[in-house]
N, C-alpha and C positions, 0 to 999 in steps of 0.2 A: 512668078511675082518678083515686080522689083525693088528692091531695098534702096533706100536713098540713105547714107548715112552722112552727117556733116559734122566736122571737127570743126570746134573753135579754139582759136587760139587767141589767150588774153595777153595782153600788152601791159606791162604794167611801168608807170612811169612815175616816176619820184621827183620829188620837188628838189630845187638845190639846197644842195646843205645835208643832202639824205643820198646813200647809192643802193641801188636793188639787190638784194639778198636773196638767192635761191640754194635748196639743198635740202633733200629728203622731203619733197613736198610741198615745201615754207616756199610760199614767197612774198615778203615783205619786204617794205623800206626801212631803212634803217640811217641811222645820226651817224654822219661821216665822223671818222677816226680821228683824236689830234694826230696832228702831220700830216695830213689830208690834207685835200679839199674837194669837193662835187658840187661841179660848178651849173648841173642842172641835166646831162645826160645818160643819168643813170648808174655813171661810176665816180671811182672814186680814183684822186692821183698823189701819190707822193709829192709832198713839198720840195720845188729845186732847192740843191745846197742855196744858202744865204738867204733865207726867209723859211717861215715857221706857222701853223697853224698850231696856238696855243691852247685852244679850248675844242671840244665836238663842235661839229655841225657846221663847217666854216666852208662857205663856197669858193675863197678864195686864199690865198698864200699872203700874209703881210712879211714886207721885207724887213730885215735885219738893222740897225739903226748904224752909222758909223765906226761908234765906239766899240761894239759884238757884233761887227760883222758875218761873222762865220755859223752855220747853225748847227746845231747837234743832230748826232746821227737819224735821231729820233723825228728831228723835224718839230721838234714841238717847244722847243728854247735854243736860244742866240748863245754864243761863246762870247767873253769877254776876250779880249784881244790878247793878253797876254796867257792865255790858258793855251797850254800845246794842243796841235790842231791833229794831233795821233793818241790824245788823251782817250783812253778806254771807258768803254762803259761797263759800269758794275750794277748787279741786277741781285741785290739783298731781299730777301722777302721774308712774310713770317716762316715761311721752311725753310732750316734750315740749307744754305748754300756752299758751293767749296769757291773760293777766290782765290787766284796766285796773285804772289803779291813780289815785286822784281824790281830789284834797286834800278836798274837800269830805265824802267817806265815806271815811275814812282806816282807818274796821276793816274787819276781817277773820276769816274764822274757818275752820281747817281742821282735820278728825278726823283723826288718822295711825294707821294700822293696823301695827303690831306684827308682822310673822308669827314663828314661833317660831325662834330663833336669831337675830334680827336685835339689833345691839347698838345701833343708832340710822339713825333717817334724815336725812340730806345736804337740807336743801332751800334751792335755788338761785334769781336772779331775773336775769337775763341780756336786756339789753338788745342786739340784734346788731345793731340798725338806725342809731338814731337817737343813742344814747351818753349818753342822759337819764338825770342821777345820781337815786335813790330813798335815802330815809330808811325803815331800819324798827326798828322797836321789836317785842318778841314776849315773850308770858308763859303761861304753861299755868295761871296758878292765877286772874289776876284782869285787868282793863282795862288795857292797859299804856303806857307814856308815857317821855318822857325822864327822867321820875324814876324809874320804877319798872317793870321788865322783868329777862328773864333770858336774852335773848338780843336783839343789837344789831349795825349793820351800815349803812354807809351807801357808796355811790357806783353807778355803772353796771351792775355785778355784786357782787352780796350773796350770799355761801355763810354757812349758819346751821348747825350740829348738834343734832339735837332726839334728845336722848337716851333710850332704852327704858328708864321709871322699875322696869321689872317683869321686867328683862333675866334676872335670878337665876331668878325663878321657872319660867321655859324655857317658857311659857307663852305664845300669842298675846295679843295685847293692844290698847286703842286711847287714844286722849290727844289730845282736843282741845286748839288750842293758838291763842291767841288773838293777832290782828298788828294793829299800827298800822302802815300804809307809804303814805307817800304821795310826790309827786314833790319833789326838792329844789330844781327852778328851774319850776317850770312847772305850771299846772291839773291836766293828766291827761297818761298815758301809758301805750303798750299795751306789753308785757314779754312774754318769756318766762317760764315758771316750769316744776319741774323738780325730782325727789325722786327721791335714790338709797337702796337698804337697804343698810346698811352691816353685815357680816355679821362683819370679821376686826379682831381688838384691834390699834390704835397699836402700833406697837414704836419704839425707839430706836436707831440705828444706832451702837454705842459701836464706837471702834476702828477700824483700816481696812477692817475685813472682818466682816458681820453674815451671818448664814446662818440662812434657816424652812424650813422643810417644807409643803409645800403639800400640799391635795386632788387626786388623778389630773383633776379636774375644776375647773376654776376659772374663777369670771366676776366681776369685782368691786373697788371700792378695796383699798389699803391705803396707812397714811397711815405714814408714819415722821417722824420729828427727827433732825436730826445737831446735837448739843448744841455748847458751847464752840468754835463758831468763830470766831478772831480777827476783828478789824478789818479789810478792807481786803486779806481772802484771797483768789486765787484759789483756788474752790472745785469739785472734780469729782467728780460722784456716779456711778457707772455700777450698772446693776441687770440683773444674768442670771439668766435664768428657766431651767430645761432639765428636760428628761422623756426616759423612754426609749421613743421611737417617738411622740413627743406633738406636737401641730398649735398651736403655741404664736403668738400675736401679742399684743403690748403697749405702751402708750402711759407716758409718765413725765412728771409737771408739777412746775414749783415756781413759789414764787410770795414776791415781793420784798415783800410787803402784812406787815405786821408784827404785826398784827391776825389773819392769814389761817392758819390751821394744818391746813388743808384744803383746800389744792389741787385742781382739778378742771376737769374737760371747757371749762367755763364763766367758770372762774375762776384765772385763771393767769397768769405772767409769761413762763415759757419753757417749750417741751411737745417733747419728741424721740417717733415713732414709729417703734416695728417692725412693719411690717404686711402681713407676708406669710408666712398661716395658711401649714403646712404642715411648720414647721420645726421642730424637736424643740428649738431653745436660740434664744433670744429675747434682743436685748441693748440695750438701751437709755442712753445718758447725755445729761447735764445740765453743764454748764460756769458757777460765778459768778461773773463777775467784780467785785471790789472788793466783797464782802459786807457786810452791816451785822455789827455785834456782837451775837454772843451763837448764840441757838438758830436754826436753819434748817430750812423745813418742805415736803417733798415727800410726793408719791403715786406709787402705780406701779397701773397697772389692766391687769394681765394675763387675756388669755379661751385658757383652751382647753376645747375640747369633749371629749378623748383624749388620755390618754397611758394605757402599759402599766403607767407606775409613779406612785409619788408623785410631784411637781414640788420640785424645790431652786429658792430667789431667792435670790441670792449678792447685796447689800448693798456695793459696795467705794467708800471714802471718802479722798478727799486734796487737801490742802489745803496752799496755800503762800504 
């Protein structure tokens, strides 16, 4: 008896703006790459130097405009003209990273991604080792320097805020942003680097007693001010978190840098934790003693995975 057997083989064909994905099975189309483009045969191609595909899905490569001629390695944003064209790319993420950092190649150049709700990313340079102070300089629009930047920062730990220009639009986004840092005493040095999404607005803590409402679900800064504090006050901040049935831990910084309105993991003078997941009211404080004048700037990073309800942060402030 004869056996007829017949193999079929499926073709599978993507539209442009999409290239074919196969592996373990999978085969699907898939939203071409920024820096792509697939122009309708199934693959996908690196953008030539001097044009960019800035967004997924793009069948084609847009060129570069006169003024940023040159495009970045990435393929996915144009150089401004005067940005060295051997400027490196630095690759910060929320894990932390190691950066060298070398008077000699003092730029720098990092894309930040935007996801939708984010009101800005924290990005941090945290030496734990060695205590080597760094200079940075930082601009989103052009080459930056001590004349001319929009974000600046010098000693062992530099926190920076790189603000979502497209925050309104509720829209993901991205914003290359361009650094000059190199060491303040010395050739080269190796760092930490280190990017948090900052997802909840500043508030103010007026009064003895400031009260939010949180998400049932919460992971993340929030940065407050306690404005008008005398000279030479002792200052005591305490911050309770509480949920009903909620697994609540949190940590609280402040930080004596006068310059610093951003307190953080990395970046801090004095840090209180609460850190035993489990509890449904989390409490943290902070004691200054002999304050400088004027405004005073703390965070509070509370995580919980669960609570039955929203989360209350009670804010209480005193000062003598």
């Amino acid at each position: 008896m004869l056996t007829l057997v017949v193999c079929y083989i499926s073709a599978q064909h993507c539209p442009a703006g999409q290239f074919y994905f196969h592996e373990r099975g999978i085969d699907e189309c898939d939203s071409c790459m920024r820096g792509y483009y697939c122009p309708g045969d199934d693959k996908g191609y690196k953008c030539p130097q001097g044009s960019i595909a800035a967004n997924s899905g793009a069948t084609q490569c847009d060129k570069c405009p006169p003024d940023s001629p040159t495009s970045s390695i990435t393929g996915t944003f144009c150089l401004p003209k005067d940005i060295p064209k051997d400027i490196r790319l630095m690759q910060a993420s929320e894990i932390i990273s190691l950066q060298e950092f070398d008077k000699s190649k003092p730029y720098l150049v990092q894309e930040f991604h935007f996801e939708k709700g984010v009101r800005g990313i924290m990005f941090n340079i945290a030496d734990y080792h060695t205590g080597a102070s760094v200079t940075l300089y930082a601009s989103s629009k052009d080459k930056p320097s001590e004349k001319s930047f929009m974000w600046t920062g010098v000693g062992a730990n530099v926190t920076v805020m790189i603000e979502n220009p497209d925050f309104a639009s509720g829209k993901e986004s991205y914003l290359p942003v361009y650094f000059m840092v190199f060491p303040t005493d010395r050739q080269k040095v190796l760092t930490n680097i280190l990017i948090h999404n900052i997802r909840y607005e500043p508030f103010v803590a007026k009064g003895p007693s400031t009260e939010i409402t949180l998400p049932s679900t919460v992971r993340g800064y929030f940065f407050f001010s306690v404005p008008n504090v005398p000279v030479g006050s002792l200052l005591n901040v305490t911050v309770v978190t509480s949920g009903e049935k909620a697994e609540i831990r949190q940590s609280q910084y402040f930080s004596s840098k006068k310059d610093l309105q951003f307190p953080n993991e990395n970046d801090y003078t004095q840090v209180n934790v609460f850190g035993e997941l489990g509890r449904s009211i989390a409490i943290t404080s902070i004691a200054v003693q002999k304050t400088a004048a004027g405004t005073q700037y703390f965070s509070v990073f509370p995580y919980c995975p669960y609570s039955r309800s929203n989360l209350t942060m009670k804010v209480l402030v005193n000062f003598k």
